[in-house]
N, C-alpha and C positions, 0 to 999 in steps of 0.2 A: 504494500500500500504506500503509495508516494504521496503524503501529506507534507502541504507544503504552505508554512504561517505565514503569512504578509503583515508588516508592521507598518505601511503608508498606504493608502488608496491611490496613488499615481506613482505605484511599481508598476513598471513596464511589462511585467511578465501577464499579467492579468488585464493587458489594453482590451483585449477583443470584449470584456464586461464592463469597460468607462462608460456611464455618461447613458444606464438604459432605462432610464424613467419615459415613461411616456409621452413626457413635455419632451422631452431632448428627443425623441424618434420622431417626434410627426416631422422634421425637416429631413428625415432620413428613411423614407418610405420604401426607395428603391438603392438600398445600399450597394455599392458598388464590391464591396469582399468579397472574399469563398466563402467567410466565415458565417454561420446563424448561429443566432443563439435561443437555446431552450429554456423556458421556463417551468418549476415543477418537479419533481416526480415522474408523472405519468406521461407527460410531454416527453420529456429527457428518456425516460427508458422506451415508448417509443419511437423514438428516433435511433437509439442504440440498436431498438430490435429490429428495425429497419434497414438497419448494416450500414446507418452513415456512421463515417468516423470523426471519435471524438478528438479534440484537441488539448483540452481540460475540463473541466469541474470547479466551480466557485459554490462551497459549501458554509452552511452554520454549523460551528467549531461543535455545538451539542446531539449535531445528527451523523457523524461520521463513524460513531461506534453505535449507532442505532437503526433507523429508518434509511440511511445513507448509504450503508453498507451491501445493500443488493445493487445498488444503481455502480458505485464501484467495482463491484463483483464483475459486473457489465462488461466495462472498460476494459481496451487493453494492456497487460502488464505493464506498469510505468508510466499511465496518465495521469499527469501532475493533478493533484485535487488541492485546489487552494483555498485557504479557511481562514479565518482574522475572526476579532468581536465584532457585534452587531453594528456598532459605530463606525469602524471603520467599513464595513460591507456597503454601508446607508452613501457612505460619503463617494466610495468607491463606485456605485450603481447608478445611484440618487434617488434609490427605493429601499423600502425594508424591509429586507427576508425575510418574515414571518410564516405562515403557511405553507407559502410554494420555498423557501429553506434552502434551494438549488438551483443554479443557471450553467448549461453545456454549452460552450464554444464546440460547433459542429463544422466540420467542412461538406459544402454544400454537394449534392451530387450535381450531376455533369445534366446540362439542359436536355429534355426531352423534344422530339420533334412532333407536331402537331397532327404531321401525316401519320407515323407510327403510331400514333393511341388511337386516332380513328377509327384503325384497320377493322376491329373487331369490335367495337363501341357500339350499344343500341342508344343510347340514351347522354347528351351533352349539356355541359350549362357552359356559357359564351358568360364573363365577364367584361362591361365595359365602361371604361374610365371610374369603378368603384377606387374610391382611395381612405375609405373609412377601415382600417387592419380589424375593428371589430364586426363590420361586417363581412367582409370576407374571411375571417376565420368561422362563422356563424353558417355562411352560403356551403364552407367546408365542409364541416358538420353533416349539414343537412344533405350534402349529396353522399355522403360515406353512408348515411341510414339509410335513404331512401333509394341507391339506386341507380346514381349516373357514375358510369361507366370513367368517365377524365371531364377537367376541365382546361376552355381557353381562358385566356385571359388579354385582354387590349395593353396595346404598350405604354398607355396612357395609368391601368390599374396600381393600386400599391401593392409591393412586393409580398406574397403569401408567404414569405418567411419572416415577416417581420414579428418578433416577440411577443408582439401582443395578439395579432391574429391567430400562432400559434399557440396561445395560450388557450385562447377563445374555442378556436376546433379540436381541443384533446388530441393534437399531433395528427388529424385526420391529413393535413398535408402528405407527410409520409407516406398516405396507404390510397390516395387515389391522385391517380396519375395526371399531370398537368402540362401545361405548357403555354409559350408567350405564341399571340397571331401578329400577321402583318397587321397594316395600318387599315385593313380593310374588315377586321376582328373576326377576317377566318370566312365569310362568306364566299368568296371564290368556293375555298377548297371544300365547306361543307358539302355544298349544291356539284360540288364534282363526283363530291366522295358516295353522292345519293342521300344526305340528309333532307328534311323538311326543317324550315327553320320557322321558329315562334319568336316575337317580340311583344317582350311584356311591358305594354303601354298604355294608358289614359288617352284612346284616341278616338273622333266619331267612326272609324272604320272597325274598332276594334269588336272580337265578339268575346261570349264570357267562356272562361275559362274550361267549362262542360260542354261544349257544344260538339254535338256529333261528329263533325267535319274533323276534330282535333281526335277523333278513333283510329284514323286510316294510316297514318305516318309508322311505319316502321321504324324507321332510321328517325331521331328527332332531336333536333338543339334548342335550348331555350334561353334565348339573350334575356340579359339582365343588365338594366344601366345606372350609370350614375346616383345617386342619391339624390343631386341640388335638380336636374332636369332631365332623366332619366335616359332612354336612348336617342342616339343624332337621329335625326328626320333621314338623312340618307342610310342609317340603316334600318329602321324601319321600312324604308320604300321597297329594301330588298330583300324584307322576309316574306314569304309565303302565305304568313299567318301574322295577325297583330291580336294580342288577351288580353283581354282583363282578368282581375279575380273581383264582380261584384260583391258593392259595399250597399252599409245599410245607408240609406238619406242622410246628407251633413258629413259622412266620413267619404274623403276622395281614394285616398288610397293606405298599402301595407308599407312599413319601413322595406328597402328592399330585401336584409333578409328572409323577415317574414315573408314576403311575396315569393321566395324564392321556395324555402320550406313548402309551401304549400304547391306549386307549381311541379315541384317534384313529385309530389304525393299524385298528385291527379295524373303528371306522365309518364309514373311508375311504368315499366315493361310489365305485361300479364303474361303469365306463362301460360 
């Protein structure tokens, strides 16, 4: 076990954890590193179990001969685990370890390509220009239960490895396969690949959610846009299909999580 005490919060050995409060990441949405970093427990082991590699471990000095010791167990022989008091962890971070007690410096895997997940895919969620890290760990989530296959994501989105999204979808990143689209969020290739595409929008064309016509699609992607004005009009013009999920009078629409949750449910694959 390589425990290793840090006596300054701006030792150098523990950079890849400076500076991860949530105020200091929203200017860092799409980090330029190999490195992510895991929050948690259950985060952290799966991503271990997931076969990314670790770099270190940033632990509370009271978990490392307790709850900690599975998650090192984990590790490779000889990954540094670095531990200080709570103060200096706080000062180090600019949050404090209480519950989640652990953060992994992970080295990222190697980009997937958009065309390889299709191949075999019934079922897509198209992210675009989402930059809220809690909703997209949230839209994570919900397609690891319900059922889609991969997700894209616009180059415009925040980066799905960022700390707090991963926090958000219990490491679901990991386990369902993703990838960045051109500037076009992937429309060429869906409608090449033989998908039907849905965009979920507040529009007079759009129809509700249930509607027969939305039974026939085999192959089906379901865009999901921005938060502040949801999808561009030009991709909207080039889906197939425009939803809704009807609301009750006075209520316009779902956060786009929620909207997302539910969209999946209804275009569940039926065996």
């Amino acid at each position: 076990m390589n425990v290793i005490e840090i006596q300054s919060p701006s030792d150098p050995r523990t950079e890849a954890y400076f500076h991860q409060s949530d105020a200091a990441l929203r200017s860092r949405q799409r980090p330029g590193e190999a490195l992510l970093v895991t929050e948690g427990p259950k985060v952290t082991l799966t991503a271990l179990e997931k076969g990314l590699t670790p770099v270190s471990l940033l632990m509370r000095k009271k978990m490392i001969e307790g709850a900690g010791k599975a998650l090192i167990d984990a590790c490779p022989e000889g990954t540094p685990i670095y531990t200080a008091g709570d103060d200096v962890l706080e000062k180090l971070t600019g949050f404090r370890l209480q519950r989640t007690w652990v953060l992994g410096a992970m080295r990222r895997s190697a980009p997937r390509e958009a065309t390889d997940l299709l191949k075999n895919a019934r079922r897509v969620a198209v992210l675009e220009g989402i930059t809220e890290p809690s909703n997209v760990g949230a839209i994570y989530r919900s397609a690891a239960a319900l059922g889609v296959d991969c997700l894209l994501l616009s180059p415009d989105c925040c980066d799905p490895c960022h700390r707090r999204s991963l926090r958000v979808c219990m490491g679901a990143v990991f386990t369902v396969p993703w990838a960045w689209t051109e500037a076009d969020s992937g429309q060429a290739l869906l409608h090449k690949m033989g998908f039907a595409t849905v965009g979920m929008a507040l529009s007079d064309r759009s129809v509700p959610l249930d509607d027969p016509c939305l039974d026939a699609p085999e192959r089906l992607a379901v865009y999901l846009g921005t938060e502040d004005t949801g999808l561009r009009e030009e991709t909207l013009d080039k889906c197939d299909y425009v939803v809704r999920i009807p609301m009750r009078a006075g209520i316009d629409s779902l956060n786009v999580a929620a909207a997302a949750a539910v969209a999946f449910w209804q275009f569940r694959p039926r065996e």
